[in-house]
PyMOL commands that place a pseudoatom at each C-alpha (Angstrom):
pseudoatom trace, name=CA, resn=UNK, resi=1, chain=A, elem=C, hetatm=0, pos=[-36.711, -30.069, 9.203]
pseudoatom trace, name=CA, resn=UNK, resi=2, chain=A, elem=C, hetatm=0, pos=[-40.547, -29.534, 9.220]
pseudoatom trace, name=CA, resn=UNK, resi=3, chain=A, elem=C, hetatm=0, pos=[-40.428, -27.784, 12.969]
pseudoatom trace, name=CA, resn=UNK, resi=4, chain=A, elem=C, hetatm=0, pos=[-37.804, -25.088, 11.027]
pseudoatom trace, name=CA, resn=UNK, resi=5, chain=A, elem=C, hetatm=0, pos=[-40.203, -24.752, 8.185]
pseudoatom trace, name=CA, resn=UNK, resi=6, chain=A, elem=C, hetatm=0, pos=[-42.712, -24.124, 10.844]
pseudoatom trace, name=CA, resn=UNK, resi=7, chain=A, elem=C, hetatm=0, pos=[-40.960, -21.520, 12.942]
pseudoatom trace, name=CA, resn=UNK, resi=8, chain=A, elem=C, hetatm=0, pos=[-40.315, -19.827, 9.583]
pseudoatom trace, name=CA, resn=UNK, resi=9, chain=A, elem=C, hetatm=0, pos=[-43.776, -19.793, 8.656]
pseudoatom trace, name=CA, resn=UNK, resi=10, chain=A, elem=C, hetatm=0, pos=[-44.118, -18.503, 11.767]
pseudoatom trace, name=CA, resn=UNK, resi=11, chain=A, elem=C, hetatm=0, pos=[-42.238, -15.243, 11.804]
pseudoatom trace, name=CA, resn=UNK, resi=12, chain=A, elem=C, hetatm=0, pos=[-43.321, -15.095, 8.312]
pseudoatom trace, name=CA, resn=UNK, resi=13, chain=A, elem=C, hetatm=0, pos=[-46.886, -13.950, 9.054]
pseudoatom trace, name=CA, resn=UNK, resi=14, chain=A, elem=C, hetatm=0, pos=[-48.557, -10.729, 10.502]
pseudoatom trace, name=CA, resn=UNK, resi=15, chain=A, elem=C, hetatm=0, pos=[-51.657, -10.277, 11.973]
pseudoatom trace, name=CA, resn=UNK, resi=16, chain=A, elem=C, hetatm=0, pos=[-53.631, -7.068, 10.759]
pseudoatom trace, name=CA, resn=UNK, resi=17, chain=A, elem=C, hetatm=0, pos=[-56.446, -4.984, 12.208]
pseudoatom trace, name=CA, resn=UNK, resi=18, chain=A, elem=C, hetatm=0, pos=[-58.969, -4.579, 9.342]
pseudoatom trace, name=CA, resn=UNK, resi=19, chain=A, elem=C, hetatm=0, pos=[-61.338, -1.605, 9.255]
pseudoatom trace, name=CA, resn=UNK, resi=20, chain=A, elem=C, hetatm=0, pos=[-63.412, 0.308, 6.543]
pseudoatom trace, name=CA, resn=UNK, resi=21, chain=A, elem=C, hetatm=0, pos=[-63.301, 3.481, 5.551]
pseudoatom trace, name=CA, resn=UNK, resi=22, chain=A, elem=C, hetatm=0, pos=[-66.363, 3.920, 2.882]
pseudoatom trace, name=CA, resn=UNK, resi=23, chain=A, elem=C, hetatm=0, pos=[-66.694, 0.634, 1.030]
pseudoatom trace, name=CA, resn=UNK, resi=24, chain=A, elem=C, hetatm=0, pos=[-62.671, 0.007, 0.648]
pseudoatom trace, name=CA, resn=UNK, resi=25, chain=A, elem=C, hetatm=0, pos=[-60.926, -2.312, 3.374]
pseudoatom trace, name=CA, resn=UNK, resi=26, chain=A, elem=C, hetatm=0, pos=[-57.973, -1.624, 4.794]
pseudoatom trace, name=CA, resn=UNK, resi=27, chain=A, elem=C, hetatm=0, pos=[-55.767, -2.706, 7.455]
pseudoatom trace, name=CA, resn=UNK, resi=28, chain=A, elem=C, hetatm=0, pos=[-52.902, -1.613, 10.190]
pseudoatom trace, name=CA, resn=UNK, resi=29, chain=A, elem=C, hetatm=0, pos=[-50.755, -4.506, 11.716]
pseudoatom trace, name=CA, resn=UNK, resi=30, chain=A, elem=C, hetatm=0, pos=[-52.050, -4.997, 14.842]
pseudoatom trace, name=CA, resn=UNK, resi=31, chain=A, elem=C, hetatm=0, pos=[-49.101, -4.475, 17.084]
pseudoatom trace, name=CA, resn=UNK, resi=32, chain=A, elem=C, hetatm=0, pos=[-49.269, -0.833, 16.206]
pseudoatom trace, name=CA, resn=UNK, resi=33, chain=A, elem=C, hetatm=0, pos=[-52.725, -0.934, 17.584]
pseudoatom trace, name=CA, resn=UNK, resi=34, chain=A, elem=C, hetatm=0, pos=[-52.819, 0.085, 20.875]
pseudoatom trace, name=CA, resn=UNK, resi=35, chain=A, elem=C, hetatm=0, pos=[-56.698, -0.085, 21.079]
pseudoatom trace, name=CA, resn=UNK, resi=36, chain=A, elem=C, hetatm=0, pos=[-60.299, 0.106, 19.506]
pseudoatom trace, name=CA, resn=UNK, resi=37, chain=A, elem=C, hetatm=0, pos=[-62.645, 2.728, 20.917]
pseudoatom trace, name=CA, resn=UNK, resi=38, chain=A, elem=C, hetatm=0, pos=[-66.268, 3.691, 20.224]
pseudoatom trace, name=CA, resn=UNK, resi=39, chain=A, elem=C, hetatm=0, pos=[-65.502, 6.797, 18.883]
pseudoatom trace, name=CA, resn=UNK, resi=40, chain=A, elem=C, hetatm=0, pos=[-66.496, 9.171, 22.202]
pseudoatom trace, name=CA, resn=UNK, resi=41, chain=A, elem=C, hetatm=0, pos=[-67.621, 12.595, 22.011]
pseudoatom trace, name=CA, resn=UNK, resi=42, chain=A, elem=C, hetatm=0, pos=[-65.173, 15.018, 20.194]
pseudoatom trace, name=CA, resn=UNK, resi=43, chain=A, elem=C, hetatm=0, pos=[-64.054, 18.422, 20.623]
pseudoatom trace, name=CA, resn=UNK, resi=44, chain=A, elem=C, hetatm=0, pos=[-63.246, 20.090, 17.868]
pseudoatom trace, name=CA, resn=UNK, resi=45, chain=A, elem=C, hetatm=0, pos=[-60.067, 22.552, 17.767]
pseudoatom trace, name=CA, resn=UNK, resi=46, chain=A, elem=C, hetatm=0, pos=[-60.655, 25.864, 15.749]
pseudoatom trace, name=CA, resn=UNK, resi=47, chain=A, elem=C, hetatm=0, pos=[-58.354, 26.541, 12.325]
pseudoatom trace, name=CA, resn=UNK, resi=48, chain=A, elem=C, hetatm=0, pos=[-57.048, 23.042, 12.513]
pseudoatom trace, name=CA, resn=UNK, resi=49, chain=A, elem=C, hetatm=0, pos=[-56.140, 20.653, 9.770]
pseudoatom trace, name=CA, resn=UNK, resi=50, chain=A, elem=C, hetatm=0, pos=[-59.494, 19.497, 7.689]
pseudoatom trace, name=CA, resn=UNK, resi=51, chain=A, elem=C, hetatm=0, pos=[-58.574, 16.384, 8.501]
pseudoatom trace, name=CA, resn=UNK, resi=52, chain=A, elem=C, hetatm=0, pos=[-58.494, 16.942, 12.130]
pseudoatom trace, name=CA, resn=UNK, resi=53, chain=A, elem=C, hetatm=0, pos=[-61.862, 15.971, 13.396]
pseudoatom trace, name=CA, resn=UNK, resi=54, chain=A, elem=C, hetatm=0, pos=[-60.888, 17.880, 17.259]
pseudoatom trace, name=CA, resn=UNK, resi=55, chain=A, elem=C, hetatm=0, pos=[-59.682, 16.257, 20.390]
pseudoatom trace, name=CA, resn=UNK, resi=56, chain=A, elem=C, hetatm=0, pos=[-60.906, 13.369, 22.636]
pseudoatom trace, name=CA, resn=UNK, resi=57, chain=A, elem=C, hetatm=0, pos=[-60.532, 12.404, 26.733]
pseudoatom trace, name=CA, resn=UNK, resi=58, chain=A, elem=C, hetatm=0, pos=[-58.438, 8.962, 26.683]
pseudoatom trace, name=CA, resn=UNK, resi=59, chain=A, elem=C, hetatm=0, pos=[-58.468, 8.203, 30.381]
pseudoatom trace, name=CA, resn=UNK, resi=60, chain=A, elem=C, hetatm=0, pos=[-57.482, 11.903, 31.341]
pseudoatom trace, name=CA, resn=UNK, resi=61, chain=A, elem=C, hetatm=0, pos=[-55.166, 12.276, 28.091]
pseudoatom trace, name=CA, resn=UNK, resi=62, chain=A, elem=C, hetatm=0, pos=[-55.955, 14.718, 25.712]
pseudoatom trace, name=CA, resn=UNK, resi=63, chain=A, elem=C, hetatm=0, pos=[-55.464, 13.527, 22.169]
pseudoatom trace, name=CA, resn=UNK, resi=64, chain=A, elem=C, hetatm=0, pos=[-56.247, 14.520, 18.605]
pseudoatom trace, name=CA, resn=UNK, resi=65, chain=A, elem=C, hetatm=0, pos=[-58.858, 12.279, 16.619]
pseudoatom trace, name=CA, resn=UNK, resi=66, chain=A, elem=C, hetatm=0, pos=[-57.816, 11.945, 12.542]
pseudoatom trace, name=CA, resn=UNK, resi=67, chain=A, elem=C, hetatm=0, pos=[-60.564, 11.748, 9.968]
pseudoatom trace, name=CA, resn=UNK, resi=68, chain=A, elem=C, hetatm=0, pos=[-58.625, 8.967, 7.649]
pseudoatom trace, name=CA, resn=UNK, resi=69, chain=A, elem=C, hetatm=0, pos=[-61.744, 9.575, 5.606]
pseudoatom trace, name=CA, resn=UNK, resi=70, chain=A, elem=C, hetatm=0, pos=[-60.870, 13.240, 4.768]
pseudoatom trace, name=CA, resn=UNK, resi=71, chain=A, elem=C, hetatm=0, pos=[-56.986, 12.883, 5.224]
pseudoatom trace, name=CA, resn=UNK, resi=72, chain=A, elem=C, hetatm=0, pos=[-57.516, 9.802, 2.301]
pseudoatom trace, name=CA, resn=UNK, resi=73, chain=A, elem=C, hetatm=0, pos=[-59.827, 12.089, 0.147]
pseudoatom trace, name=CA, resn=UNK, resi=74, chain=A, elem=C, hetatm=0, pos=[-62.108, 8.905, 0.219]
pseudoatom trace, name=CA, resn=UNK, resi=75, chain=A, elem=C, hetatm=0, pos=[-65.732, 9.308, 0.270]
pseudoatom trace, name=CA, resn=UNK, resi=76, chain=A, elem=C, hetatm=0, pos=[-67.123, 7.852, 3.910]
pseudoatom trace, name=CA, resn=UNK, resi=77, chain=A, elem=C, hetatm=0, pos=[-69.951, 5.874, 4.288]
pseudoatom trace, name=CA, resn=UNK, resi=78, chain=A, elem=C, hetatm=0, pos=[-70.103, 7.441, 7.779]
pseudoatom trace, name=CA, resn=UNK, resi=79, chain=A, elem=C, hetatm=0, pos=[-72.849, 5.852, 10.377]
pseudoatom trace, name=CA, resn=UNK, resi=80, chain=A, elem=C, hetatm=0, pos=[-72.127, 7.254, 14.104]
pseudoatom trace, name=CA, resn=UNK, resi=81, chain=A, elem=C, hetatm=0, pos=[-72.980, 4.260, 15.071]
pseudoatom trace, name=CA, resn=UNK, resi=82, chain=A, elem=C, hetatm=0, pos=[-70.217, 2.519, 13.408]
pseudoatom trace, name=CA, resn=UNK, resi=83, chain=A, elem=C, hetatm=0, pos=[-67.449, 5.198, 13.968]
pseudoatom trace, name=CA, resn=UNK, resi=84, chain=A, elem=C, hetatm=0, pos=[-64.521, 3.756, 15.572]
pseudoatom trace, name=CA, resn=UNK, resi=85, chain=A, elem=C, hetatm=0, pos=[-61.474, 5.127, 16.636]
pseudoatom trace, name=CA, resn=UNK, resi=86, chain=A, elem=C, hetatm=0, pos=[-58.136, 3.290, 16.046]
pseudoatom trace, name=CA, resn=UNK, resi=87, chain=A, elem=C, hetatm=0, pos=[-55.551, 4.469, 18.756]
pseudoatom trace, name=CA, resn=UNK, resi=88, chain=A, elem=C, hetatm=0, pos=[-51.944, 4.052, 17.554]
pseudoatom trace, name=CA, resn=UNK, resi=89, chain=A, elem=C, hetatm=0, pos=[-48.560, 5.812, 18.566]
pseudoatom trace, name=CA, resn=UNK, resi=90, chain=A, elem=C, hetatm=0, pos=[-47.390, 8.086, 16.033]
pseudoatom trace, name=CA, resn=UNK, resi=91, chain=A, elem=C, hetatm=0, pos=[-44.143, 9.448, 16.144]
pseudoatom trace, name=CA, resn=UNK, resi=92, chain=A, elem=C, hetatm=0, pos=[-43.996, 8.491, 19.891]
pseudoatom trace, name=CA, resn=UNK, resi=93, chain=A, elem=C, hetatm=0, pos=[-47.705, 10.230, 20.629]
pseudoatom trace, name=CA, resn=UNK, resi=94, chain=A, elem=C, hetatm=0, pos=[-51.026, 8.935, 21.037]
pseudoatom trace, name=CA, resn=UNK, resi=95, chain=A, elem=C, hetatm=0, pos=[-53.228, 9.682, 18.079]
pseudoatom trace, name=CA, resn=UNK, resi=96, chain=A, elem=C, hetatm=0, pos=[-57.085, 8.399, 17.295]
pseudoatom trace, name=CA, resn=UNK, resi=97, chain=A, elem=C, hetatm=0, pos=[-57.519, 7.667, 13.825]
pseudoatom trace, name=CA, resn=UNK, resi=98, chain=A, elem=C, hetatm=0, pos=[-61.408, 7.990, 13.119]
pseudoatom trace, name=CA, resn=UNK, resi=99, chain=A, elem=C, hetatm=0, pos=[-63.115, 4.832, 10.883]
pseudoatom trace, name=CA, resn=UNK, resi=100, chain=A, elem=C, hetatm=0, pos=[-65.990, 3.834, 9.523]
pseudoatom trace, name=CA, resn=UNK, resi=101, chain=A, elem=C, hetatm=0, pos=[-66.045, 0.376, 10.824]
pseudoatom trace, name=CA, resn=UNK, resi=102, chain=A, elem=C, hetatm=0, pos=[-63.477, -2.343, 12.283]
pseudoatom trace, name=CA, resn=UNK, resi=103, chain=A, elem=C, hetatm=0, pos=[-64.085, -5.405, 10.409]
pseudoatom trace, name=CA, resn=UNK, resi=104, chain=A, elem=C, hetatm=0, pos=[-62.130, -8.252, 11.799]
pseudoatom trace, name=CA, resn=UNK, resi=105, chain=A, elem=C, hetatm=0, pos=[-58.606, -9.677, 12.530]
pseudoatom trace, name=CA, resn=UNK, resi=106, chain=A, elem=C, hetatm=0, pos=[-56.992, -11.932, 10.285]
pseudoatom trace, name=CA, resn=UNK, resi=107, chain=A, elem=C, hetatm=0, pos=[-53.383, -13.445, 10.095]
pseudoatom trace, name=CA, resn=UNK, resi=108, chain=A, elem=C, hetatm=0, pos=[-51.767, -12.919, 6.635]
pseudoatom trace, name=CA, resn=UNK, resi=109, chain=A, elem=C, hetatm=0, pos=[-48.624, -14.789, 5.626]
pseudoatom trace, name=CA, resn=UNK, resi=110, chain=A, elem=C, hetatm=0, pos=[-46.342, -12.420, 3.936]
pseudoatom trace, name=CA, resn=UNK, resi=111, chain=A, elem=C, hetatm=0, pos=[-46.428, -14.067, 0.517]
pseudoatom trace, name=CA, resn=UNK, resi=112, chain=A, elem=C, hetatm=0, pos=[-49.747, -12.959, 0.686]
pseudoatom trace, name=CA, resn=UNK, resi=113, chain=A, elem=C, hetatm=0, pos=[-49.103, -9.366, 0.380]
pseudoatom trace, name=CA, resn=UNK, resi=114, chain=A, elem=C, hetatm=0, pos=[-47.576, -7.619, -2.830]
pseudoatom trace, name=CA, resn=UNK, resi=115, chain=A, elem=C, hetatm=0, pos=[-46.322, -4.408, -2.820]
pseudoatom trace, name=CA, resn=UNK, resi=116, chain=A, elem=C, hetatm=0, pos=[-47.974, -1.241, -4.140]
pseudoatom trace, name=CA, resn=UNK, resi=117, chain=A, elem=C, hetatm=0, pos=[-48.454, -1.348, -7.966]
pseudoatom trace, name=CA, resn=UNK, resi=118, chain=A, elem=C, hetatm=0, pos=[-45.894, 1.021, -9.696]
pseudoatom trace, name=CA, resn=UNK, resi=119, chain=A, elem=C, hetatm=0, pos=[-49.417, 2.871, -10.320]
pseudoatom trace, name=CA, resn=UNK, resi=120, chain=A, elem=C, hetatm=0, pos=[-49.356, 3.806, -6.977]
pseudoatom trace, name=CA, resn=UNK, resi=121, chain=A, elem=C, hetatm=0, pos=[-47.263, 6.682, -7.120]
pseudoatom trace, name=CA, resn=UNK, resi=122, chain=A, elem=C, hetatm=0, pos=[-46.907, 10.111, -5.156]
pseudoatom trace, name=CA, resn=UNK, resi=123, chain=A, elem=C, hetatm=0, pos=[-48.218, 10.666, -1.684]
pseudoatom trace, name=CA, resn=UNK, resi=124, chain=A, elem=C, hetatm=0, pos=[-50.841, 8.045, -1.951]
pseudoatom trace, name=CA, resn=UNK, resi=125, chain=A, elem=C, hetatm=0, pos=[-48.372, 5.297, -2.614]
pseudoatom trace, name=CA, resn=UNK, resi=126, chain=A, elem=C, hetatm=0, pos=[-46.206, 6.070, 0.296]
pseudoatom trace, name=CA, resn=UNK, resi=127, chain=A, elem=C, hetatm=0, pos=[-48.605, 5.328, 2.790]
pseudoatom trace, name=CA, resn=UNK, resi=128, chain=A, elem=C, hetatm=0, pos=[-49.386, 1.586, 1.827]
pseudoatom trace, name=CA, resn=UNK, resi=129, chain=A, elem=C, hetatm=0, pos=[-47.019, -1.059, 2.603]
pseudoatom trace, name=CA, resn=UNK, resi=130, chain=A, elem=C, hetatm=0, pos=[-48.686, -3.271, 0.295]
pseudoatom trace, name=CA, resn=UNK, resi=131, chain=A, elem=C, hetatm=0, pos=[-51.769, -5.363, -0.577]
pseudoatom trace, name=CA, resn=UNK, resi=132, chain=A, elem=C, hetatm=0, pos=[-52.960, -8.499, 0.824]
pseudoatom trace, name=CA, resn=UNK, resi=133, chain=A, elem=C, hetatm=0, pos=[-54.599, -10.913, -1.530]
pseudoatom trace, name=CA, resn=UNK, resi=134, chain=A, elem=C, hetatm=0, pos=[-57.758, -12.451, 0.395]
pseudoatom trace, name=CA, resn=UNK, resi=135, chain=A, elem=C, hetatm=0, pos=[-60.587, -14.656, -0.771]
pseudoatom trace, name=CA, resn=UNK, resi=136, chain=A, elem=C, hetatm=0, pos=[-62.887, -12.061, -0.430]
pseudoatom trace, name=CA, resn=UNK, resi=137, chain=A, elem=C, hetatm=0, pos=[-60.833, -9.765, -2.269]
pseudoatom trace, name=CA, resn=UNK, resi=138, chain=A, elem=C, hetatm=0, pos=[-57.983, -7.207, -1.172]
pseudoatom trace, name=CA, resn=UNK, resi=139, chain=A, elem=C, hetatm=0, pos=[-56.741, -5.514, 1.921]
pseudoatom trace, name=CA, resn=UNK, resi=140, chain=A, elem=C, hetatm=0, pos=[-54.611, -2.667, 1.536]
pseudoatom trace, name=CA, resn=UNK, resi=141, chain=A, elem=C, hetatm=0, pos=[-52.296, -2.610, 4.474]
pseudoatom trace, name=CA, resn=UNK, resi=142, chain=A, elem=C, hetatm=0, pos=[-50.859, 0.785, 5.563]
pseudoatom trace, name=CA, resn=UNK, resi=143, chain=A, elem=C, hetatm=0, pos=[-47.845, 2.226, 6.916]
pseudoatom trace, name=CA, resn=UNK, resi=144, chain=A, elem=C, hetatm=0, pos=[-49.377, 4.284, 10.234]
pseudoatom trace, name=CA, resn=UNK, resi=145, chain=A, elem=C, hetatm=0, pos=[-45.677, 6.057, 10.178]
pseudoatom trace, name=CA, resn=UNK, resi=146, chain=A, elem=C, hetatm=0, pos=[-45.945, 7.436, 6.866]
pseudoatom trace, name=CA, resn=UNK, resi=147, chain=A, elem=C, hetatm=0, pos=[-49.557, 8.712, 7.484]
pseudoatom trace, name=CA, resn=UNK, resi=148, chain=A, elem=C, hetatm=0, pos=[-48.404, 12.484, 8.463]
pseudoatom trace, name=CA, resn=UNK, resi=149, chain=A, elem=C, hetatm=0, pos=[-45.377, 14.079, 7.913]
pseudoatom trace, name=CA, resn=UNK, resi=150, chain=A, elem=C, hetatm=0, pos=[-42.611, 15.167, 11.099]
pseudoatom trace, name=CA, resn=UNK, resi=151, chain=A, elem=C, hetatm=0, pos=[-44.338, 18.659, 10.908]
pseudoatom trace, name=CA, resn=UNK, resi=152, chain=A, elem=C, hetatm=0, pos=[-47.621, 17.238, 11.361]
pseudoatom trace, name=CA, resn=UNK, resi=153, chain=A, elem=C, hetatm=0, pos=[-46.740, 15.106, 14.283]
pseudoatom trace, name=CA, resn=UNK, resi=154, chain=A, elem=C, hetatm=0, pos=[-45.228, 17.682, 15.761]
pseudoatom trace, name=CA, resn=UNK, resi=155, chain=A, elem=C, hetatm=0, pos=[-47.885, 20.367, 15.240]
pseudoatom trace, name=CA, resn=UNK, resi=156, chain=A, elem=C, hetatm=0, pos=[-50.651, 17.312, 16.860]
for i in range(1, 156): cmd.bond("trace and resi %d" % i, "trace and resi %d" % (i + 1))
show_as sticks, trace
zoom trace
């Protein structure tokens, strides 16, 4: 009986990417990660989205760099130094989302994470899939998919 306990335990926890975008923590499960890049040089496309920062080389792929910053309306705490680049596959193409920092890894168990209060309305709301309670306080854990809309995909 304890080994099926285990195994559920098992399946029952997620392992999330965390990163910082000003002083808030948030995280992206990690098997939507498909890697962490110093965030290379940038060009940047004219009359794009704000929140399109421009376009990077990914080993001779060209492809678009998001400001999460801007895109979250959250104030940045931005140090070049820092700046990461988070790339994930949205909507079946290769997108870099720009962050402040990367902090660490950790495994959450999923009665760790609630979802979004009922506060959490609107467009903000439908980005998070919900909050993990930490020791050190809160990770909010977001939903890479719901980030842009079809039309934005498609126009990336």
């Amino acid at each position: 009986m304890a080994v099926k306990e285990e195994k559920q335990n098992l399946f029952a926890s997620i392992q999330i990417v965390c990163f910082k975008i000003g002083v808030e923590e948030y995280g992206i499960d990690i098997l939507q990660v498909q890697e962490i890049l110093k965030l290379p040089s940038v060009t940047k496309l004219p009359k794009s989205n704000p929140y399109i920062m421009g376009v990077m080389d990914l080993r001779g792929k060209v492809i678009p760099i998001v400001d999460l910053s801007i895109r979250f309306g959250i104030r940045s705490g931005k140090d070049q130094k820092k700046t990461r680049a988070i790339v994930v596959d949205i909507g079946g193409k290769q997108v870099g989302l720009a962050i402040d920092s990367v902090s660490h890894v950790i495994k959450v168990n999923s009665g760790e994470i609630e979802p979004p209060p009922p506060v959490v309305k609107g467009i903000s709301g439908k980005y998070i899939v919900g909050i993990a309670k930490l020791e050190g306080g809160f990770v909010v854990i977001l939903d890479i998919h719901k980030i842009f809309s079809s039309d934005e995909v498609a126009g990336m």
